[in-house]
BAFI-3210 file (N, C-alpha, C; in Angstrom, 3 decimals, decimal comma, padded with zeros to 6 digits):
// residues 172
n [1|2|3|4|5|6|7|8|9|10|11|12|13|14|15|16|17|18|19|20|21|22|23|24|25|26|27|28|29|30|31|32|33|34|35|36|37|38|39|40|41|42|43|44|45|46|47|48|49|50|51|52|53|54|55|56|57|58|59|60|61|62|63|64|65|66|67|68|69|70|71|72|73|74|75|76|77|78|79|80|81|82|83|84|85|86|87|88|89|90|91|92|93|94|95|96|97|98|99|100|101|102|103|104|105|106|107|108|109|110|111|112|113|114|115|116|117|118|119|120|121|122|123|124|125|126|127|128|129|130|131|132|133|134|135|136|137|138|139|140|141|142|143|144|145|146|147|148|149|150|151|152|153|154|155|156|157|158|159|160|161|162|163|164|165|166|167|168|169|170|171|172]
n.u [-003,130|-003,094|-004,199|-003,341|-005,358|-007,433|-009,393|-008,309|-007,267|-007,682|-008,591|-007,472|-008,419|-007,298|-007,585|-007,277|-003,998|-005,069|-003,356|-002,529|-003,018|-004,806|-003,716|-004,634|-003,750|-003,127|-003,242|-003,673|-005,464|-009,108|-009,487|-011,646|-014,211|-013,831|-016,078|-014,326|-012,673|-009,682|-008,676|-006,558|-004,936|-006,389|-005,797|-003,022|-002,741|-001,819|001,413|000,819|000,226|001,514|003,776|004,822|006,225|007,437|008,069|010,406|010,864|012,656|014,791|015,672|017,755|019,398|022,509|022,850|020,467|020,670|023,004|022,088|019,739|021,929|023,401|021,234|020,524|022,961|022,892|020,377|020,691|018,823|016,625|014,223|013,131|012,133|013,047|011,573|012,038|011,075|010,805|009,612|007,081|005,518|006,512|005,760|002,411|002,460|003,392|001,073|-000,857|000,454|-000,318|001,028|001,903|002,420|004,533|006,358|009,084|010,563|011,035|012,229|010,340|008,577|006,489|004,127|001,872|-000,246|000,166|002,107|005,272|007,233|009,922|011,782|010,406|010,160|012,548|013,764|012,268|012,730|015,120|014,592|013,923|016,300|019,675|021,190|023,398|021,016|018,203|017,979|019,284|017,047|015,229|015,979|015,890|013,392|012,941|013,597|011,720|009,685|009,417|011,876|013,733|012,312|012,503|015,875|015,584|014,838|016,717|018,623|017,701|016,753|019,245|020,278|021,298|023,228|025,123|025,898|025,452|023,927|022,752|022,566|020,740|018,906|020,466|019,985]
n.v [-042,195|-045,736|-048,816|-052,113|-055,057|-058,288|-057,840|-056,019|-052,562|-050,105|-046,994|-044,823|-042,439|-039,183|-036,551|-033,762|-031,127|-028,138|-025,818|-027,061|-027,521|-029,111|-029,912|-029,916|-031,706|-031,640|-034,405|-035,254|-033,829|-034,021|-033,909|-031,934|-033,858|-033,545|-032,562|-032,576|-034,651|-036,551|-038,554|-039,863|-042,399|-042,322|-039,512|-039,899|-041,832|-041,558|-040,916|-043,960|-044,455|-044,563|-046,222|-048,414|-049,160|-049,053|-046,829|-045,447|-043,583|-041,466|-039,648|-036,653|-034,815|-036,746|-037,784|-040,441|-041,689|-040,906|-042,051|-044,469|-044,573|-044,180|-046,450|-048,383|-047,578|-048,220|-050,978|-051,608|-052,581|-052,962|-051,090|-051,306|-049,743|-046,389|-043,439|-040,633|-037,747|-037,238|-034,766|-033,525|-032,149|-034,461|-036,384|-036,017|-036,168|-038,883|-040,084|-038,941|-040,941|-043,385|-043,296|-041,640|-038,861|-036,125|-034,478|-036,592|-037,571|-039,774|-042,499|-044,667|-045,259|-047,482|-047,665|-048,881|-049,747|-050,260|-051,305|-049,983|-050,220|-049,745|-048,741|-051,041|-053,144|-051,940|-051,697|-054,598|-054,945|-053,718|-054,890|-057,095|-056,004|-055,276|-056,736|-059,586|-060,913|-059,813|-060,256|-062,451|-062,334|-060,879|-062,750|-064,123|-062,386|-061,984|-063,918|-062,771|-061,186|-058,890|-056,962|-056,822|-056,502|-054,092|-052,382|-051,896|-050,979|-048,071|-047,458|-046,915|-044,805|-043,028|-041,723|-040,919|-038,231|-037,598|-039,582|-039,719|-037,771|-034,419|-033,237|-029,811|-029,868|-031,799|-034,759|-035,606]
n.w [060,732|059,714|060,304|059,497|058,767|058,203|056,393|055,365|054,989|057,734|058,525|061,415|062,720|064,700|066,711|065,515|066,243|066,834|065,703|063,522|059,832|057,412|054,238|051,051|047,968|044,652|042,370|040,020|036,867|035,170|031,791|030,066|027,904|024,776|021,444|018,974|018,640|017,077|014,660|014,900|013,071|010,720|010,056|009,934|008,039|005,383|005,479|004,604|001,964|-000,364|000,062|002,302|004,015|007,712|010,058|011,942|014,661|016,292|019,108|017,914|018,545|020,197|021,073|021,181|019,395|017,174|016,736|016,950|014,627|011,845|012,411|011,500|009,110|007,852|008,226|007,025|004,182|001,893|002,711|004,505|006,104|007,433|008,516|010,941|012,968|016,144|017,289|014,973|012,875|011,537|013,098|015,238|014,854|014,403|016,922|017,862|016,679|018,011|020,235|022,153|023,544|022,088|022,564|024,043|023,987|024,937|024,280|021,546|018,784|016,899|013,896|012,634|009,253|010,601|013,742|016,309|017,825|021,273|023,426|023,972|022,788|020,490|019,371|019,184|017,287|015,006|014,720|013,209|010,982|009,636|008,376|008,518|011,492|013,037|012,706|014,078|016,374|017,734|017,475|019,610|021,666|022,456|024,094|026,360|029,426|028,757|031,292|031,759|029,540|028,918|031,409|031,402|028,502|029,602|031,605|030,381|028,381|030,144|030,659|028,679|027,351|029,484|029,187|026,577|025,389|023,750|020,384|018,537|016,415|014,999|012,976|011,016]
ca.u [-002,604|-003,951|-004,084|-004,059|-006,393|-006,897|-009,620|-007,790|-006,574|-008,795|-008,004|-008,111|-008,453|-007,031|-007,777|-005,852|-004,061|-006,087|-002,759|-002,689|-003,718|-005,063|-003,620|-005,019|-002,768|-004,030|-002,898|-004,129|-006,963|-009,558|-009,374|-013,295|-014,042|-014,558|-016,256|-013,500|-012,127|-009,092|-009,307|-004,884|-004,775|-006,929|-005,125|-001,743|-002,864|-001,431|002,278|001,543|-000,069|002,655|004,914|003,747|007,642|007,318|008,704|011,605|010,297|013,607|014,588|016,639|018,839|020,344|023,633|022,854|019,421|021,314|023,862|021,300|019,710|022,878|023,353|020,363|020,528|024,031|022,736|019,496|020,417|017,300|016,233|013,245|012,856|011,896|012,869|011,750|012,197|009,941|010,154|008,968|005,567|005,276|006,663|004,338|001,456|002,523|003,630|-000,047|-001,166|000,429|-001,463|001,268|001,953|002,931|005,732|007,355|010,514|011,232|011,213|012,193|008,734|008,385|004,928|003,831|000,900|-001,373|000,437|003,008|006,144|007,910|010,727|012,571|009,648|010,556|014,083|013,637|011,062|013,713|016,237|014,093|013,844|017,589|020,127|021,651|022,180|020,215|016,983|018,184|019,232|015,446|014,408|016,139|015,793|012,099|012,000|013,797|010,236|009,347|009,654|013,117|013,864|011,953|013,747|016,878|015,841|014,468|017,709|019,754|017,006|017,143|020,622|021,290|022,245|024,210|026,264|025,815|025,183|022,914|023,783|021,778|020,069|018,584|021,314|019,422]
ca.v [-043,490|-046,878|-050,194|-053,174|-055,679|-059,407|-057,730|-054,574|-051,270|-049,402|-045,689|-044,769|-040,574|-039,104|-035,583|-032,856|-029,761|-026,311|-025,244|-028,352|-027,452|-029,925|-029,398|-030,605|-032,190|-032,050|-035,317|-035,135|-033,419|-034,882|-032,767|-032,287|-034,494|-032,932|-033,173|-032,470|-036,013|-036,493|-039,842|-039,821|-043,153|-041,975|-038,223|-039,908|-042,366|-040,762|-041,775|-045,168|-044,664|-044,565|-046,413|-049,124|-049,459|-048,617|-045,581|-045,135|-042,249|-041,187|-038,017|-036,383|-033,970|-037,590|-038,227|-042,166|-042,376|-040,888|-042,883|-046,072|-044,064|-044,182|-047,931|-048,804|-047,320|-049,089|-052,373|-052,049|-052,442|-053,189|-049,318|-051,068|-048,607|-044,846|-042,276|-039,433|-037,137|-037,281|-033,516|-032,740|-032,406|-035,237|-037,268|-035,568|-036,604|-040,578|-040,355|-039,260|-042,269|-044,874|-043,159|-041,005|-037,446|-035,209|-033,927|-037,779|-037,906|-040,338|-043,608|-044,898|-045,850|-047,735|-046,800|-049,775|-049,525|-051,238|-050,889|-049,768|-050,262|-048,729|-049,068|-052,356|-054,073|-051,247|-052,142|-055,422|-055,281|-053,079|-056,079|-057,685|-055,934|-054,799|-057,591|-061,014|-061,580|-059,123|-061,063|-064,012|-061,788|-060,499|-063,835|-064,835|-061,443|-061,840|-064,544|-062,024|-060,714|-057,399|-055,848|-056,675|-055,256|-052,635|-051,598|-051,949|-049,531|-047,427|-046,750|-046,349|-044,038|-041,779|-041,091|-041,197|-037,409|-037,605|-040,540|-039,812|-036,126|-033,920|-031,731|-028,952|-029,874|-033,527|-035,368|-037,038]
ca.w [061,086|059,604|060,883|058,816|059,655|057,876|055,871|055,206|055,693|058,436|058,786|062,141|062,917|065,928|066,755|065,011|066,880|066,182|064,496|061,864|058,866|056,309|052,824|049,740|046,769|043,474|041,736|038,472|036,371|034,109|030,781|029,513|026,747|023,467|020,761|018,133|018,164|015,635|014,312|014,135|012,552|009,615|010,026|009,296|006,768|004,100|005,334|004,685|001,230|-001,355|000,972|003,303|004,952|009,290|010,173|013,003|015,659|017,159|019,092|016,675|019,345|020,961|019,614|020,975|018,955|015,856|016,049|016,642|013,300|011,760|012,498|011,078|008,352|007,632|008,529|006,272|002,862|001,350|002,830|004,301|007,467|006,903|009,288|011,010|014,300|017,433|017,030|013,708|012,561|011,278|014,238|016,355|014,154|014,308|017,993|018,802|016,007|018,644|021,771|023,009|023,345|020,891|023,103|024,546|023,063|026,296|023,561|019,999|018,388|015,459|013,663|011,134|009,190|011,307|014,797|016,702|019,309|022,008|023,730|024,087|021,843|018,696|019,005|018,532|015,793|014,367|014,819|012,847|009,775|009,175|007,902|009,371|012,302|013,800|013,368|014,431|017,832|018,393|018,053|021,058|022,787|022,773|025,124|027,443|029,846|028,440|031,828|031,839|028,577|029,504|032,840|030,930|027,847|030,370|032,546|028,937|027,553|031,413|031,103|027,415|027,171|030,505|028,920|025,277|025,012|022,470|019,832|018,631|015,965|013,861|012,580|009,483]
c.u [-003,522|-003,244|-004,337|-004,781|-006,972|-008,009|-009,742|-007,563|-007,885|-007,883|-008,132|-007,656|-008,210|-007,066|-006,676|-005,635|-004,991|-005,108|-001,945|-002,854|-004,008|-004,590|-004,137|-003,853|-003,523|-003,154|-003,135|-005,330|-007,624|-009,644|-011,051|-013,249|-014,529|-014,734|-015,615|-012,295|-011,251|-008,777|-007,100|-004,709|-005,201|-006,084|-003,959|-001,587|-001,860|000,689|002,334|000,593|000,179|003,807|004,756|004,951|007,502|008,364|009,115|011,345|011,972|013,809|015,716|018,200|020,188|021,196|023,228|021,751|020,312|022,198|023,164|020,585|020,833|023,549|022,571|019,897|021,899|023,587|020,996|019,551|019,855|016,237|014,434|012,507|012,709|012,451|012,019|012,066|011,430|009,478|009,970|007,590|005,383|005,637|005,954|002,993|001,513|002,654|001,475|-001,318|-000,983|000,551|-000,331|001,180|002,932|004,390|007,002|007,995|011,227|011,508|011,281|010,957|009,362|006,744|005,356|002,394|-000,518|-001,005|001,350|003,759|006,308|008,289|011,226|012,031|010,020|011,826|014,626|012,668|011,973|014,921|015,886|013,971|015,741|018,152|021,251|022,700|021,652|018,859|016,668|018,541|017,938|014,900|014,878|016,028|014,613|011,657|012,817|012,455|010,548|009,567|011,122|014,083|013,338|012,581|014,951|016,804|015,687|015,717|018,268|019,112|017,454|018,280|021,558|021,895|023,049|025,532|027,151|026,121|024,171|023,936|022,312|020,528|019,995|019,976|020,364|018,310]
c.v [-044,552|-047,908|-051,829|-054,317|-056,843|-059,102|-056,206|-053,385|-050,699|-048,076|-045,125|-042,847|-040,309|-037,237|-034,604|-031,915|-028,634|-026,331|-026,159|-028,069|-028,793|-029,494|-030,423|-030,630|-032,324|-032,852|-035,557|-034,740|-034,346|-033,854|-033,542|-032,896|-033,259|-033,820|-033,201|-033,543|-035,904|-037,924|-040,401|-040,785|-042,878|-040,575|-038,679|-041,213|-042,097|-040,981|-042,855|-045,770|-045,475|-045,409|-047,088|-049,576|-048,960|-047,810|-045,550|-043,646|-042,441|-039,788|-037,490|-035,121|-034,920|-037,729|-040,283|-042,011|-041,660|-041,536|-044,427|-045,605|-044,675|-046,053|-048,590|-048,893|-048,035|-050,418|-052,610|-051,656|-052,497|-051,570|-050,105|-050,727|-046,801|-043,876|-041,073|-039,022|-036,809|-035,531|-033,110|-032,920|-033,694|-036,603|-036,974|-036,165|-038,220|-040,675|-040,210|-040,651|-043,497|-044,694|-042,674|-039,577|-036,804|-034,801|-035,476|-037,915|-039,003|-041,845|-043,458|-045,388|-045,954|-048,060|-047,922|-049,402|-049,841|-051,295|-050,036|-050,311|-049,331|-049,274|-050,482|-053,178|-052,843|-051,485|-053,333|-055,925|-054,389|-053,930|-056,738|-057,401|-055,693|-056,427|-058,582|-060,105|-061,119|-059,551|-062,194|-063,545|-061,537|-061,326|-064,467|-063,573|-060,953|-063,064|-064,110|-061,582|-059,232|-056,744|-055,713|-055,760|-054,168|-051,563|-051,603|-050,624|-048,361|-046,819|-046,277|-044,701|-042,650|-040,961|-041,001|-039,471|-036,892|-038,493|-039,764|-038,584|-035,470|-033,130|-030,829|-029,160|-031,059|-033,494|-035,491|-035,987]
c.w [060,496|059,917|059,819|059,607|058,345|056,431|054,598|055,328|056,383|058,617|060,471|062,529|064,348|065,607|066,210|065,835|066,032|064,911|063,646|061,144|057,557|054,340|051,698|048,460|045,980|042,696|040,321|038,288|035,551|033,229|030,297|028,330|026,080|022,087|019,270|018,063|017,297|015,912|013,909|013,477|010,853|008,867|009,619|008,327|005,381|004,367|004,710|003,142|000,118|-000,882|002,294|004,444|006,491|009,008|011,451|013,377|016,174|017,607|018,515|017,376|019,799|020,222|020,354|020,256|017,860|015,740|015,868|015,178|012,345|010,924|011,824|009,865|007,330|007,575|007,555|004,872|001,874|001,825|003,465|006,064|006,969|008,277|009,710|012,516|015,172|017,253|016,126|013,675|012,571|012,071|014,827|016,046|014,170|015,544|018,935|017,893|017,332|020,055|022,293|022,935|022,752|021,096|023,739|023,484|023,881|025,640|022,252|020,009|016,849|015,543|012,601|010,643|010,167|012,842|015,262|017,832|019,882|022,389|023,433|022,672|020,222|018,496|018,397|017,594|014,898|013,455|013,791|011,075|009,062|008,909|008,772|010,301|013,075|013,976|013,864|016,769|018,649|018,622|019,142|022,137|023,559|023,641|026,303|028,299|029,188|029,894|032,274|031,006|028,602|030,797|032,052|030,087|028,705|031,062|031,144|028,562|028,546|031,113|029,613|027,049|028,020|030,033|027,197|024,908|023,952|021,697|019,466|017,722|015,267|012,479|010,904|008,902]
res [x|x|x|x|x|x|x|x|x|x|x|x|x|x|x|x|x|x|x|x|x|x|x|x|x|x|x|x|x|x|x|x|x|x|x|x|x|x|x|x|x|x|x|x|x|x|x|x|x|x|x|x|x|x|x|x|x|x|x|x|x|x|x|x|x|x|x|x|x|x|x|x|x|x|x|x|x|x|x|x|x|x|x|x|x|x|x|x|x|x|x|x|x|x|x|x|x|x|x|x|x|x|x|x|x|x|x|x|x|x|x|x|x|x|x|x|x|x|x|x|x|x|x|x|x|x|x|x|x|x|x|x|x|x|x|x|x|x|x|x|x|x|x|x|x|x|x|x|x|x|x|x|x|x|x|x|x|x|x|x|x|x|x|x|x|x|x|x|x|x|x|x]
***
């Protein structure tokens, strides 16, 4: 039981029965540091050698992120977006570039040389490069709050192969 109180929560303990038992929850681990560091920014360098265009992380099973693929690819005639698939190597390798995990397929990411997006904010930096008037849309969709657009992609993203469906294997 706790009690609040004007300078905050006080716990207050009341005797337990014998046959109580106390269980312990383990909430998260700390993984030991090591010293085999990979430097991913430097490690996936080499994308953005020959070819300095941001690269479109999508998960390549969704039929909605292939068809936003798809779209994008229609709407940028100038070609200056690159593809690839959250699950390929080489998505894996850029997804842990812009600090996530190898395995989140849970957002589109766009990977530029120098930063990256996610969610809501890669969509409309997306908006941005493809052709009229799509960047004329981002610029007014960015004085939406980010956690709005964010709760928004967020429910779409939850339920996109409940709405949308998958297929078996990368479209593109």
């Amino acid at each position: 039981m706790a009690l609040l109180v004007p300078g905050g929560c006080v716990r207050v303990g009341f005797p337990r029965p014998v046959h109580v038992r106390r269980r312990l929850t383990t909430f998260a681990t700390v993984s030991p540091t090591r010293g085999d560091r990979v430097d991913w920014v430097e490690t996936t360098s080499g994308f953005f050698e020959n070819d300095t265009r941001p690269i479109m992380l999508f998960d390549g099973v969704c039929n909605l992120c292939n068809g936003g693929v798809k779209f994008v690819r229609d709407n940028d005639r100038n070609r200056r977006i690159r593809f690839e698939a959250l699950q390929s190597e080489a998505g894996k390798k850029l997804l842990r570039r812009s600090g996530r995990a190898p395995d989140d397929i849970s957002s589109v990411v766009l990977v530029e040389q120098d930063r990256s997006f996610i969610k809501s904010e890669a969509v409309v930096k997306i908006m941005e490069y493809i052709d009229l008037p799509f960047p004329q849309l981002a610029f007014f969709l960015q004085f939406v709050p980010l956690f709005v657009r964010d709760f928004l992609y967020d429910n779409v993203a939850n339920n996109r192969y409940t709405i949308f469906g998958r297929s078996d294997a990368c479209e593109i």
